[in-house]
N, C-alpha and C positions, 0 to 999 in steps of 0.2 A: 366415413365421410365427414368433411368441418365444412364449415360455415365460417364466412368473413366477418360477417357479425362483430362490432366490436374487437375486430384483430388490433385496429395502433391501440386501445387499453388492453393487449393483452386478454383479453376474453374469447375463448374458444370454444363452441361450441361445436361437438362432436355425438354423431349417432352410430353406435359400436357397431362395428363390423364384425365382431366376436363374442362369444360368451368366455367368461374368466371373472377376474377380479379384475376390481378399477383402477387397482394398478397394472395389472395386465393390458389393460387398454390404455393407458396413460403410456407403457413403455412401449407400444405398437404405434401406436399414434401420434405422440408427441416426442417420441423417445427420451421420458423421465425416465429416471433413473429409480428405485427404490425410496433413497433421501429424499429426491424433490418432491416425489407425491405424499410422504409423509408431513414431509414440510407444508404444503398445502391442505392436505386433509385437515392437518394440528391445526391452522389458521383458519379454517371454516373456507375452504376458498373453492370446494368442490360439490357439487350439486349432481344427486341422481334422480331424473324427471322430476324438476324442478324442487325437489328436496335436498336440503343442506345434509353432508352427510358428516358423520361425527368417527365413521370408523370401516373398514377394507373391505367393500360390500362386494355379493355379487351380482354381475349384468348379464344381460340378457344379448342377443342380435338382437338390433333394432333399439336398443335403451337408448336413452339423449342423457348426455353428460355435459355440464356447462361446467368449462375451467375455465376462473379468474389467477392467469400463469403471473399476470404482476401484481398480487395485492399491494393494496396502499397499506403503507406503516407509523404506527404511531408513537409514541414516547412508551417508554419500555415500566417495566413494575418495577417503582425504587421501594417500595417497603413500606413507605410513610402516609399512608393512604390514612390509615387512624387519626393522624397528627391535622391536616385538611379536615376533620368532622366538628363542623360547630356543635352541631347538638343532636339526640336523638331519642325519641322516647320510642313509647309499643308501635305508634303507628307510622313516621316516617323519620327521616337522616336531612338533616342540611351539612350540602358539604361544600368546599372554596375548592371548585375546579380551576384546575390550573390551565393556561392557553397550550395549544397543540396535542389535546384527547380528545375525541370524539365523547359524546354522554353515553352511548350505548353500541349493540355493534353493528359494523357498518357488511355491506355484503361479501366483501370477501375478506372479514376480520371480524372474529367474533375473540380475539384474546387481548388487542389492545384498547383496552377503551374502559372510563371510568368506573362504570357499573360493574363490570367484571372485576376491577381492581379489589372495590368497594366491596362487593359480596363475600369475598377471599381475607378482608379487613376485620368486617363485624360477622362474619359468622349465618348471614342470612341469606337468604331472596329477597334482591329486591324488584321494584316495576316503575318502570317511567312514568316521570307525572309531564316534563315540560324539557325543551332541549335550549343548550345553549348551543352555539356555531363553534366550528373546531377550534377556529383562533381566539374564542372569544371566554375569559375567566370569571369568577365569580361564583355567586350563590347560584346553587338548583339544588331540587326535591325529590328528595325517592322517597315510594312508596316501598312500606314494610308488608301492606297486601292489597288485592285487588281490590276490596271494599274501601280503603283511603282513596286508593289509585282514583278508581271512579268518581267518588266523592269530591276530593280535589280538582280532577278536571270538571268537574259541574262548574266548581267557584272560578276556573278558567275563562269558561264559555260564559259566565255570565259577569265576569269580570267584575269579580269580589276578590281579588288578588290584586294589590298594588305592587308593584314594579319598577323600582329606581336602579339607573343606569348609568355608571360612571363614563363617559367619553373625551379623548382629546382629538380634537379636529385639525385638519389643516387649515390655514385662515384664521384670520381676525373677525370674528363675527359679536356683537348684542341682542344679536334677533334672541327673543323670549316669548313662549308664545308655542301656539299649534299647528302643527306639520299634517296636513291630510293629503293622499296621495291613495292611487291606486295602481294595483298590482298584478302584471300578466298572470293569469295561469299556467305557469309550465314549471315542469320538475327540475330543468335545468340554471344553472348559476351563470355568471351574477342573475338576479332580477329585475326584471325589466319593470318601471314605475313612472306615472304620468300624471298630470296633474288633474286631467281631465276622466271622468268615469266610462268607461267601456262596457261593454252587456260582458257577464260572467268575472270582470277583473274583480279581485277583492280590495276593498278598503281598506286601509293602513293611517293609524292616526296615533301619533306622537306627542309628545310636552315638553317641550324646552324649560325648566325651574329656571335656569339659570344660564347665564353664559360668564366665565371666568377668564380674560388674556392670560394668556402664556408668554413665556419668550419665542424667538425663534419663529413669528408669524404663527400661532396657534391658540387653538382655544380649548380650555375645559368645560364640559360641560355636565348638569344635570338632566338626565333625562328622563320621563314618565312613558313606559311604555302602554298604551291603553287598548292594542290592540295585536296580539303576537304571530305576526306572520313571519315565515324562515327569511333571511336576512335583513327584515326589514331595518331596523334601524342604521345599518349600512348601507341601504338600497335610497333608502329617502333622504342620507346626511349625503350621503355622494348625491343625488339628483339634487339637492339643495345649494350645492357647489362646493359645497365644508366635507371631505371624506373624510373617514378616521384613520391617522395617523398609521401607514403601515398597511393599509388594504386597496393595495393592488388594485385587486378587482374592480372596484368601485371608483379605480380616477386618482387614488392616492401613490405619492411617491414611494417607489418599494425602497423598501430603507433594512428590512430583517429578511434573514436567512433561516430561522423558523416559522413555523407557520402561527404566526400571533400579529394580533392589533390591540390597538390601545383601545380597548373595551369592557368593562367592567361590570358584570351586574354585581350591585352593592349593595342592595336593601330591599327584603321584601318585608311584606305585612298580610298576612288571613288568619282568617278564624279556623281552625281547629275543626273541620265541618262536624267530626266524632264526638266531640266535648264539647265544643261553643269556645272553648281557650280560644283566648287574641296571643298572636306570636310576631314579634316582629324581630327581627335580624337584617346587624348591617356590617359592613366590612368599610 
């Protein structure tokens, strides 16, 4: 039996009508072929009761299988993942992600994506401390273990992490100055943002250092992030009327055919919560 569930993504959700292997049910059900479920498994894109699976298991009648039959793809392993590490000692890695990777993996892709590249690079595990957006380049933080991991999101949450943000907007703008805005709750994209406070929206609040003309009706700008909610600083430069350059989503003229904007994180600053070291890095 399947379920509609998410069919126009591709996502099928099936409750086996047989006992066998999962690919046994994938070729009864979906009629994959050997290849394609292998191709799917390798991707991370098969789930048995609600478990990612890594390898040709066996079902049950009655088991629930969730296939993601179109995962989304990302920029492939060129090699040079070393060459992107600014720095790294025992406890974490700054690395210059590049626009169109995901930071870590997404659900039905667990092999394209930074982290995965990065641990295949230096030789480790590593664990998310902060995400950038797919399109979006620049500095992030891995942690070398869960004890930084934790520690550095404390400095998150109490925002002892300074945050500069390279941007080029559409429009001529001078506004300098503080951006407050609040933010629907929901999981879904774009983000919906208002200026006015709702019961349960989160607070989103920005810093404009600077505004720089560009040609071509645009602006550069600096920006201090002081609060990091997922798309925010696209979510509040588009409601602000200025989108950044390239993002669609938000109001902007689509101008590229990968998935990138002109978005930079360029400079962080913390303390070292394990040593008290001050570290700053900028690009």
């Amino acid at each position: 039996m399947q379920s509609a569930r998410g069919f126009e993504y591709g996502v099928r959700h099936i409750i086996s009508p047989q006992s066998g292997s999962v690919f046994d049910v994938l070729l009864s059900t979906l009629n994959f072929d050997r290849m394609q479920s292998e191709f799917l498994l390798n991707l991370g894109s098969i789930y048995l009761n609600h478990q990612r699976l890594k390898e040709n298991s066996s079902v049950s009648v009655g088991d629930y299988l969730r296939v993601h039959t179109k995962p989304r793809r990302f920029l492939c392993d060129d090699g040079r993942w070393n060459e992107r590490v600014l720095f790294h000692n025992e406890h974490f890695v700054v690395v210059n992600k590049v626009a169109g990777l995901p930071v870590h993996a997404s659900v039905d892709n667990i092999q394209e994506n930074l982290q995965a590249y990065l641990e295949k690079a230096v030789g480790c595990q590593l664990f998310g401390t902060h995400r950038l957006d797919v399109p979006t380049q620049g500095l992030i933080v891995y942690a070398k273990s869960t004890e930084f991991q934790s520690a550095f999101n404390k400095l998150l949450i109490t925002r002892e992490i300074q945050k500069i943000y390279r941007a080029t907007v559409e429009g001529e703008t001078n506004f300098v100055g503080t951006l407050t805005h609040f933010m629907e709750p929901s999981p879904r994209a774009p983000k919906k943002v208002a200026k006015e406070a709702h019961p349960g929206w989160q607070e989103c609040v920005l810093e404009v250092l600077s505004a720089t003309p560009l040609e071509n009706l645009r602006t550069e700008l600096q920006i201090q992030l002081h609060t990091g909610r997922t798309h925010q600083i696209r979510a509040q430069m588009g409601f602000h009327g200025h989108p950044i350059v390239g993002d669609h989503a938000y109001g902007a003229e689509k101008i590229y055919t990968e998935d990138r904007i002109e978005l930079q994180a360029c400079e962080l600053r913390f303390l070292n919560p394990m040593t008290g070291e001050a570290h700053h890095f900028k690009i």
